[in-house]
C-alpha positions in Angstrom: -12.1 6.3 15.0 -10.7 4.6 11.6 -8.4 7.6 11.7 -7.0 7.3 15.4 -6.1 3.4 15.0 -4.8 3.7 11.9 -2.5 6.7 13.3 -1.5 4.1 16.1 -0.9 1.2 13.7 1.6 3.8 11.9 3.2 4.4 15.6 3.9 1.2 15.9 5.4 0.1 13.2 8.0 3.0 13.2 8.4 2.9 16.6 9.2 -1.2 15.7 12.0 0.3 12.9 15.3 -1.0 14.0 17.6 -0.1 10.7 17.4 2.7 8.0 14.7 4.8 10.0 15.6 8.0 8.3 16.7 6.9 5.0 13.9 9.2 3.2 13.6 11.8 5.4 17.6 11.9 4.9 16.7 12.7 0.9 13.6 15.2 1.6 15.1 17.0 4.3 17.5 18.6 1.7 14.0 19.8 -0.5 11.8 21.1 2.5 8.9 21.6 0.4 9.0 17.7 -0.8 9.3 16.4 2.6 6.3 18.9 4.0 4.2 18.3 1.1 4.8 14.2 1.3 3.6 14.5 5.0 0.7 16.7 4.2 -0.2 13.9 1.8 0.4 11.1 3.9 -2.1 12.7 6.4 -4.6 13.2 4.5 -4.7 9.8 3.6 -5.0 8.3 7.1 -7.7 11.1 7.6 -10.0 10.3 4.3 -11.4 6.9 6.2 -14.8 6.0 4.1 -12.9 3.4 2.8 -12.5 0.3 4.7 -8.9 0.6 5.6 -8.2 -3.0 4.9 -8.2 -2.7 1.2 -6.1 -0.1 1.4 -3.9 -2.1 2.8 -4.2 -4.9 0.3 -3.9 -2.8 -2.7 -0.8 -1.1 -1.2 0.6 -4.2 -0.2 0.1 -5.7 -4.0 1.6 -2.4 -5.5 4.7 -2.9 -3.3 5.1 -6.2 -4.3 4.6 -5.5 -8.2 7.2 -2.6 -7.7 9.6 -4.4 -5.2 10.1 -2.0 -3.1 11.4 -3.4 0.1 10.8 -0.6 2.4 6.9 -0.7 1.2 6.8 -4.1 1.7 8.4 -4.3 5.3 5.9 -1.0 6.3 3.1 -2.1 4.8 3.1 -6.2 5.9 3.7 -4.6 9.6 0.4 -2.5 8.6 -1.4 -5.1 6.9 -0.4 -7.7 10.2 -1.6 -5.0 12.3 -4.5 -4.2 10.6 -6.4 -7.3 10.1 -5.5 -8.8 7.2 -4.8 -13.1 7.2 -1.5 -14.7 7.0 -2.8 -16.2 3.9 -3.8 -13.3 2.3 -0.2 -11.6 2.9 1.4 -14.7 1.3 -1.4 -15.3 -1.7 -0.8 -12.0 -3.2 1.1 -12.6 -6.4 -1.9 -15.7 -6.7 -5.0 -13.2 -5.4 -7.5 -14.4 -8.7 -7.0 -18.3 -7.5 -6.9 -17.4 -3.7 -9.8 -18.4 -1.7 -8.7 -16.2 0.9 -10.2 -12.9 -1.0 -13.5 -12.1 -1.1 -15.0 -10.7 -4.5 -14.9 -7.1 -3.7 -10.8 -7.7 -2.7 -10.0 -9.3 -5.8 -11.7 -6.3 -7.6 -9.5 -3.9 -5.4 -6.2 -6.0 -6.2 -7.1 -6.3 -10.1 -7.8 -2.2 -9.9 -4.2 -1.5 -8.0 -2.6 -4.4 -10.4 -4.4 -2.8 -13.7 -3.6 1.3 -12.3 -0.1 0.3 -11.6 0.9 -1.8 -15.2 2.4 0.2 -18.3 0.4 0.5 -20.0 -2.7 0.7 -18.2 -5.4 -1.1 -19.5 -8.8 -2.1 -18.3 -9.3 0.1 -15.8 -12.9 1.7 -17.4 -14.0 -2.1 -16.9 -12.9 -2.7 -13.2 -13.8 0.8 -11.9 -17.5 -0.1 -13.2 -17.7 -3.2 -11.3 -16.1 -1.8 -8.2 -18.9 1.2 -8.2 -21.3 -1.6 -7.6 -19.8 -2.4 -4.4 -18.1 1.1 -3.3 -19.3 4.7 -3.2 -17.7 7.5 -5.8 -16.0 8.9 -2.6 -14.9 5.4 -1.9 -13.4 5.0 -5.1 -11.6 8.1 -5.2 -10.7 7.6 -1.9 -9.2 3.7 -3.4 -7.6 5.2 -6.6 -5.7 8.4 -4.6 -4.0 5.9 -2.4 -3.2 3.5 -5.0 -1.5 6.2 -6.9 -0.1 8.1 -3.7 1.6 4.3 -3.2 3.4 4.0 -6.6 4.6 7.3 -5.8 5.9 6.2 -2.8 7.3 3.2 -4.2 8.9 4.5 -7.1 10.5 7.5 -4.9 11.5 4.7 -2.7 13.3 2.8 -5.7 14.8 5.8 -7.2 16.3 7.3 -3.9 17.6 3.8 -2.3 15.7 3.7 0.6 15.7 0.5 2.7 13.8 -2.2 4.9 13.9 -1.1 8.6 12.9 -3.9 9.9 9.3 -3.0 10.8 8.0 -6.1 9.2 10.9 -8.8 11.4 9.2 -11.3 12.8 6.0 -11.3 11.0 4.9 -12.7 7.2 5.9 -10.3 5.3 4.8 -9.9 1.4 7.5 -11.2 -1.1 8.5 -9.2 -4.7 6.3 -10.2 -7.3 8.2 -12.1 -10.7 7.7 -9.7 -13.7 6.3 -11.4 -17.0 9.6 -11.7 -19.4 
């Protein structure tokens, strides 16, 4: 059932995309094998649903804000309005350890995406032992495969150019994150 909603959450925000709607497919269409195997991947990720798909969400949504990519930020705050997550918890991203609005386990997950994403990364052993005392292995694999599979995105994003469609107009939307000088 996590699946099929999450399927239709995706529907709806690229059915909401008023600008740039084929910017990357533009780039992968000219390396078939790149543009099948990102969808293969992308599937398989709204498919493997042991995870509660909110913190998902979150952890994507903080990635895309420590990367700045703007097409992962429009995408994933329509995704994240869709799916549950608070106003406040959109805007209190770059301030998630002295939010209220997080419970424990989401802090965890945003310290795991912000410590997985850094260069170097560093204190991961740490936070991986305190999140198995909330989540299952498979729910942990499940959390570090998307958090990886959305600096991928993110960087491709980045690299190739690709831009805000407009998915996100209208809602709050997750701002870039300042980098430490």
């Amino acid at each position: 059932m996590r699946a099929i909603k999450r399927i239709w959450q995706y529907m709806r925000a690229f059915g909401s995309a008023r600008r740039n709607r084929t910017d990357l497919v533009g780039w992968l269409i000219r390396r078939p094998q790149l543009l099948l195997s990102t969808l293969f991947f992308e599937t398989m990720l709204l498919f493997a649903n042991r995870l509660d798909p909110k913190l998902k969400e979150l952890a994507e949504l903080k990635i895309a804000g420590m990367i700045n990519c703007e097409y992962c930020l429009d995408i994933g705050s329509a995704l994240a309005n869709s799916g549950g997550l608070t106003e406040q918890q959109i805007l209190d991203l770059p301030k998630y350890k002295t939010s209220d609005a997080y419970s424990e386990l989401e802090k965890l997950v945003l310290a795991y995406a912000e410590a997985v994403t850094l260069t170097p990364a560093t204190g991961i052993a740490e936070l991986r032992e305190q999140l198995l005392t909330h989540l299952s292995k498979a729910q942990l694999a499940e959390l570090a495969a998307a958090i990886a599979w959305e600096n991928q995105r993110a960087r491709i994003n980045q690299a190739l150019g690709v831009r805000a469609t407009g998915m996100a107009d209208g809602m709050v939307c997750a701002l870039p994150e300042s980098r430490p000088a």
